[in-house]
Structure formats: C-alpha cells, structure tokens
C-alpha positions as CSV (number, residue, x, y, z in Angstrom):
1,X,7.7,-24.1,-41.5
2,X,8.1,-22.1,-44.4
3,X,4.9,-21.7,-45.4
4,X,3.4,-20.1,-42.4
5,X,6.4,-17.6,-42.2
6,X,5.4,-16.4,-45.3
7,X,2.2,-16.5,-44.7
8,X,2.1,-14.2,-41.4
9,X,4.7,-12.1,-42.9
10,X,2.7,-11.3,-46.1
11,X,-0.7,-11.2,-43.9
12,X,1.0,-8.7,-41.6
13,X,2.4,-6.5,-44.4
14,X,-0.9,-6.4,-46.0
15,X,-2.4,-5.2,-43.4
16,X,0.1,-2.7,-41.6
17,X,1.1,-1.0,-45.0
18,X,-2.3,1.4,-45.3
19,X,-1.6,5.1,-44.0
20,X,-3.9,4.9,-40.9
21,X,-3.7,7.4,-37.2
22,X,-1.1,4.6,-35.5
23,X,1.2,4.9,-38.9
24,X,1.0,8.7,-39.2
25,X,1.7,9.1,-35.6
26,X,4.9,7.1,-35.8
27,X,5.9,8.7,-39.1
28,X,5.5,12.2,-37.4
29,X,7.5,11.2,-34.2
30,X,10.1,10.8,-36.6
31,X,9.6,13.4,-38.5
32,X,9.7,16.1,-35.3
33,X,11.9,14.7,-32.8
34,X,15.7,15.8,-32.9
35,X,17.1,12.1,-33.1
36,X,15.7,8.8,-33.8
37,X,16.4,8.0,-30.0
38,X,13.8,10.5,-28.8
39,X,10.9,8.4,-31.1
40,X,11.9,5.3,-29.9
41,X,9.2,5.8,-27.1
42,X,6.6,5.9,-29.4
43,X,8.2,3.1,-31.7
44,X,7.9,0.8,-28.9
45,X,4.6,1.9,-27.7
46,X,2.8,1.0,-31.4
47,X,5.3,-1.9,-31.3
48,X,4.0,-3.5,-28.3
49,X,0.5,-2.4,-28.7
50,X,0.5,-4.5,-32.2
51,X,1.8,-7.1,-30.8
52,X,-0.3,-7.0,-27.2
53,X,-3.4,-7.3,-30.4
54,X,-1.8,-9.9,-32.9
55,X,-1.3,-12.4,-29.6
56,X,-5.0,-11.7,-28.8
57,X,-5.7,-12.4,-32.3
58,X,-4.4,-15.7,-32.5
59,X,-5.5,-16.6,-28.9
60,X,-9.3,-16.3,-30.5
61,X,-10.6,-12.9,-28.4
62,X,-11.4,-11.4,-31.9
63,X,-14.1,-13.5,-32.2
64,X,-15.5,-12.8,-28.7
65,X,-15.7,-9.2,-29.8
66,X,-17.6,-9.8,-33.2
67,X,-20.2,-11.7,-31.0
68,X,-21.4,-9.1,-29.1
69,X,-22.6,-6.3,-31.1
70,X,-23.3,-3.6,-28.5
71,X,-19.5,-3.8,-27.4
72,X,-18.6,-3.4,-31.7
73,X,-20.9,-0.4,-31.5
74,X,-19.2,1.2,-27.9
75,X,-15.9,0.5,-29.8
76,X,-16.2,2.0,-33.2
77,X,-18.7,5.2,-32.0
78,X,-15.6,6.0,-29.6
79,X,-13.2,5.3,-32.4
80,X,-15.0,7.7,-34.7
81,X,-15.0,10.5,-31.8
82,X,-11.6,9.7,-30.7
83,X,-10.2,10.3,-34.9
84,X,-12.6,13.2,-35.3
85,X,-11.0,15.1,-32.0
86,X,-7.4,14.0,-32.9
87,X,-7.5,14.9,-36.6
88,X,-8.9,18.6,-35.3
89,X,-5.7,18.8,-32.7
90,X,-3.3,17.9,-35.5
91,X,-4.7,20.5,-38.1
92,X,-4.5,23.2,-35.1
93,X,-0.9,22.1,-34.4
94,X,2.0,24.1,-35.7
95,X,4.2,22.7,-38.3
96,X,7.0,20.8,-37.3
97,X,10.3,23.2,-36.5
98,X,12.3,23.8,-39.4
99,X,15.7,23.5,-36.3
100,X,17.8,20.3,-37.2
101,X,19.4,18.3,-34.3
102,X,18.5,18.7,-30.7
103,X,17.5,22.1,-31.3
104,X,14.0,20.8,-31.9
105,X,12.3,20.5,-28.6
106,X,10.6,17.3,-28.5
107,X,7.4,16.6,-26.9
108,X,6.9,15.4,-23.3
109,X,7.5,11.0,-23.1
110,X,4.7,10.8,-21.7
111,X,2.4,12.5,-24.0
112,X,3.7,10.8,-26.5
113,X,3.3,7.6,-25.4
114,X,0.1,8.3,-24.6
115,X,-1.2,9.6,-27.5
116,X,0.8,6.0,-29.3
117,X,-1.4,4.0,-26.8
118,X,-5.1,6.0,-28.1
119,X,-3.9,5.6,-31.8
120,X,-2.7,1.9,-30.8
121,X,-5.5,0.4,-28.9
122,X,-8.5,2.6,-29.5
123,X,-8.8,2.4,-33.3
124,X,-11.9,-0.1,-33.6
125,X,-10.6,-0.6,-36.8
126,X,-7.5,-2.7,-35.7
127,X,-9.0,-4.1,-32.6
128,X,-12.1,-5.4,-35.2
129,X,-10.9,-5.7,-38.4
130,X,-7.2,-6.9,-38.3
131,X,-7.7,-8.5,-35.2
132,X,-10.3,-10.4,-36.9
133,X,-8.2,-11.6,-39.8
134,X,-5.2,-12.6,-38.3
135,X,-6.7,-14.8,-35.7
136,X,-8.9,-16.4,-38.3
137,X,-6.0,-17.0,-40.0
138,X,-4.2,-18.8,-37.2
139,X,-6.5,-20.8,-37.3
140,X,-5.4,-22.8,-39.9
141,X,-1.5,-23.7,-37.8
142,X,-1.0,-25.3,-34.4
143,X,1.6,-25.7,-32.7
144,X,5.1,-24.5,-33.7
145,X,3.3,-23.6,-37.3
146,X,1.7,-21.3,-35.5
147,X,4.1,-20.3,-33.1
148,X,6.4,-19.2,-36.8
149,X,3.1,-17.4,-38.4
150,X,2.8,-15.7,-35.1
151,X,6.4,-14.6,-34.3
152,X,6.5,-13.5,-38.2
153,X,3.3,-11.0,-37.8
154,X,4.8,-9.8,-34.8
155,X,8.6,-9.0,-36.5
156,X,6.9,-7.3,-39.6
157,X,5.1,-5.0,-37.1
158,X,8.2,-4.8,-35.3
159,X,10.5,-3.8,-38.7
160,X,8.1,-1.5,-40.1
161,X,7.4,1.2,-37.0
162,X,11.1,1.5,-36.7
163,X,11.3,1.7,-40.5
164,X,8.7,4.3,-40.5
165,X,10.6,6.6,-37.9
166,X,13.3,6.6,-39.9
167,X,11.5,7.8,-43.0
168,X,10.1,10.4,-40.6
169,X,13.7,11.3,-39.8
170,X,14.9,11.5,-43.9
171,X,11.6,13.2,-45.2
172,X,12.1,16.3,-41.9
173,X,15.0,17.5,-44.3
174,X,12.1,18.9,-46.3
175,X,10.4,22.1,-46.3
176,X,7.5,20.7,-48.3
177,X,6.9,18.0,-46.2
178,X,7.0,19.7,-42.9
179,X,4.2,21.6,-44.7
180,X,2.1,19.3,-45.0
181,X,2.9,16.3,-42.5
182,X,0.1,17.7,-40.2
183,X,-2.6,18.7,-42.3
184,X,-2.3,15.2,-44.2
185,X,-2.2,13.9,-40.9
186,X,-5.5,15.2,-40.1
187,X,-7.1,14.0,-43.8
188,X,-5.9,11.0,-43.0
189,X,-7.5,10.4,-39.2
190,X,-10.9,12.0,-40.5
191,X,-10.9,9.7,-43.2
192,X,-10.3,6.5,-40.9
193,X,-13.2,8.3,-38.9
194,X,-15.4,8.4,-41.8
195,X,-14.8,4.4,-43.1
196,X,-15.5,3.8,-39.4
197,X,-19.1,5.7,-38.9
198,X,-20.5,4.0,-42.9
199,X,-19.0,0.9,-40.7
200,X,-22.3,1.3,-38.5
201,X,-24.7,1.6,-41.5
202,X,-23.8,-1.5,-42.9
C-alpha cells in the first residue's frame, strides 16, 4: 500500500508545484485578504475543483477528451482567451493595499470563487494534460491500491492550496512583493496562454 501512496503523492507534487493562473490566484487570495479565513473560499474552491478533476482522472474521462479532437481544440482556444483576458485584468488591477488586518477590504465571496472556478476548471491545460497523466497512471492500481494513490493525489492538492495561502499571507508583509504580485501574475497567465496556443501547432 506503500507504494501507491508514494506514488500519487510524488505524481501530484510534480504536477501541482509549477506557477500556473489556479496557483497565482490562490497565492494572491492570501496575499490581499485581511486574514487567512477570508481566502479560505477560494482555498476550497481550487481544492475541490482538483479534486472534482483527479476523481475524473482516475475514473478514465481523460481519455474520452483526447479522443475527440474538436472538443481539445474548443478547450484550449477558450483557455488561451480566457488567460489572455485574465492576465490583462490582473496587470490593470491596483496593487494589493499596503493596510494590515481587516483594514484591507477583501473582495466580494462570490467573485472570488468565481474567478477560482475559471482558473480551476477552464485551464485546458489541467483538464488535458494532468488529467491525462494521473488517470493513466491509475491505471496501473485497482482496488484499495488505487483507492490509496487516489486519496494521496487528492491530500497533496489539498495541503498545498492551503499552504500556498499562507505563503500569500507571510510574503503581504512585503512592500516589494505587493509590487510585483500582480504584474507577475499577469506574465505568468500570458505565458500559460502562450504554451497553450504552440499547443495547437503541434
């Protein structure tokens, strides 16, 4: 049972740890809200949308997806507008106040868990890609094997939106980094966009 523990948990870690639009977003939530409490919407939201995919993964629908190649292109050509228009937003956006504890006025619940649910669930990349490699993975375990690779995908994604909140919350002590969270933001979401679009040439 060890094995695929380790497995999914590596696998997961792998694959969670590059700085993409879901992992910014979360990072920023905790960077701008006044208390770790009001990102927790957010933190749930990326939570359960990683999980709602990993499930998905392992149940096979991944595969469905690479199949039919006009529903790849629909995905990733509204991907790539989706990270073009939201890396534009975030470069507009003012800089995260500089007001420490519930001073800061934190953004509406509902926009934010919105916006957690377009980074979530409409990045091709995740739905395509990681989707893709988790599932074929899974393949390899039945029953409570994969049941343990499964549940150990699902608690790295778990650990590591929560962890990156909190980073948020340590780095908004910084005048630097308030700076530059958005603008990096941005770089990073029209990069994603970019990798997606050469996607489509290949």
């Amino acid at each position: 049972m060890l094995l695929p523990l380790a497995h999914g948990f590596l696998l997961a870690l792998g694959l969670i740890l590059p700085l993409g639009p879901q992992n910014t977003f979360v990072l920023s939530q905790g960077f701008s809200q006044p208390n770790l409490l009001r990102a927790l919407p957010v933190v749930v939201t990326a939570a359960c949308c990683d999980t709602l995919l990993i499930l998905l993964a392992v149940a096979g629908v991944s595969a469905v997806v690479g199949a039919i190649e006009w529903l790849r292109l629909v995905l990733v050509c509204g991907g790539v507008a989706f990270l073009v228009a939201a890396g534009w937003l975030t470069w507009k956006s003012a800089p995260p106040s500089p007001q420490s504890g519930d001073e800061r006025t934190p953004a509406p619940m509902g926009k934010q868990v919105a916006f957690a649910l377009a980074c979530s669930l409409g990045n091709p990349h995740a739905i395509v890609d990681t989707i893709g490699v988790i599932g074929t993975s899974g393949l390899a375990y039945q029953g409570a094997r994969l049941a343990a690779f499964t549940s150990a995908c699902i608690a790295v994604s778990w650990s590591w939106f929560f962890g990156l909140a909190l980073a948020g919350r340590i780095l908004s002590r910084l005048e630097l980094a308030r700076r530059l969270l958005n603008p990096a933001s941005a770089l990073v979401m029209w990069a994603s966009a970019g990798y997606l679009a050469l996607s489509l040439v290949k």
